[in-house]
C-alpha positions as MATLAB code, in Angstrom:
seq = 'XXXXXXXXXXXXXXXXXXXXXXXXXXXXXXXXXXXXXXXXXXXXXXXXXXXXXXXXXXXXXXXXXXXXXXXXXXXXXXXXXX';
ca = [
      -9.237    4.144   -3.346;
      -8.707    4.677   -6.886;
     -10.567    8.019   -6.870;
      -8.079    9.348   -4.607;
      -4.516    7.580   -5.006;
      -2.710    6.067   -7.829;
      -3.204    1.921   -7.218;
      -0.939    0.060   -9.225;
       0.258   -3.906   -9.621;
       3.864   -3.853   -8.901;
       4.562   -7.818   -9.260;
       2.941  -10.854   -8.132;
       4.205  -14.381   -6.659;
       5.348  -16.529   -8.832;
       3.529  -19.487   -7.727;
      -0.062  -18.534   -9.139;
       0.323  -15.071  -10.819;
      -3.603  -14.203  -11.595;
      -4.506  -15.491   -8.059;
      -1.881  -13.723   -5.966;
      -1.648   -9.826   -7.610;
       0.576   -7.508   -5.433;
      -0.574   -4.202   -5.219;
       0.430   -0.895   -3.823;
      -1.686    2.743   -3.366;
       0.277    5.880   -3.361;
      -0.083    9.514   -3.118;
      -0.728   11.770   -6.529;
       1.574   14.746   -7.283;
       4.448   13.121   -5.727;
       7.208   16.081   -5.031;
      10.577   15.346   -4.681;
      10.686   18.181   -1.778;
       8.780   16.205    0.472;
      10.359   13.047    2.586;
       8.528    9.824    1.460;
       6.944    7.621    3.671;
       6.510    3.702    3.377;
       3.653    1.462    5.293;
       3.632   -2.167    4.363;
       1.147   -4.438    5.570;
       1.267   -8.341    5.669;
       4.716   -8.781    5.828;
       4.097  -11.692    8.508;
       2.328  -14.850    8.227;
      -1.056  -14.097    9.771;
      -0.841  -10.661   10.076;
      -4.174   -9.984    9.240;
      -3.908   -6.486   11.348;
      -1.435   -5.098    9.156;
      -2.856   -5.627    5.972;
      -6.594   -3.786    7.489;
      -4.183   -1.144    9.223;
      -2.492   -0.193    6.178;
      -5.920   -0.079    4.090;
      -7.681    2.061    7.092;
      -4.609    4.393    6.892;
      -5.324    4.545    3.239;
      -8.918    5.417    3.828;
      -8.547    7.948    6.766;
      -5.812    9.284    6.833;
      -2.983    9.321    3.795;
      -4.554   11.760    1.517;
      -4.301   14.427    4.729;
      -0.560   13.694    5.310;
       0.202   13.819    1.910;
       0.245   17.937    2.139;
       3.554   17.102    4.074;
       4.972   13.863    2.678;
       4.764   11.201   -0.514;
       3.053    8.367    0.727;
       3.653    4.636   -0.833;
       1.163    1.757    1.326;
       1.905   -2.147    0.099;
      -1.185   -3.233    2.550;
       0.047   -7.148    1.424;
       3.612   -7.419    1.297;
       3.016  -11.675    1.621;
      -0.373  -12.878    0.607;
       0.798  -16.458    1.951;
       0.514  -14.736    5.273;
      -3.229  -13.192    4.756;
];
């Protein structure tokens, strides 16, 4: 993902720092023009789904919608719930 977004560590929980790393992708070339979109993933205890939905998006789809908008994914909001 690297190659094709900008993946950065924007905080991580407090209760074991180096084992819990939050991280977030987005979208290079960001342009204020453009509305900016947000997809979050693990938010919810056990929501395994939303953290591989969010990375899938990430995969297949973001860099095409990023002609139109500036795209931010957090695929693990919680990684208690993961």
């Amino acid at each position: 993902l690297k190659q094709v977004f900008d993946v950065e560590q924007y905080g991580s929980l407090s209760y074991i720092p180096d084992k819990y790393p939050l991280f977030a992708a987005k979208t290079r070339g960001w342009d204020k023009s453009k509305p900016f979109v947000l997809v979050t993933g693990g938010v919810h205890g056990y929501e395994t789904s939303g953290v591989q939905g969010a990375l899938l998006f990430l995969e297949t789809k973001a860099q095409h919608y990023s002609q139109w908008f500036n795209i931010l994914v957090a695929p693990c909001v919680s990684p208690w719930g993961y």
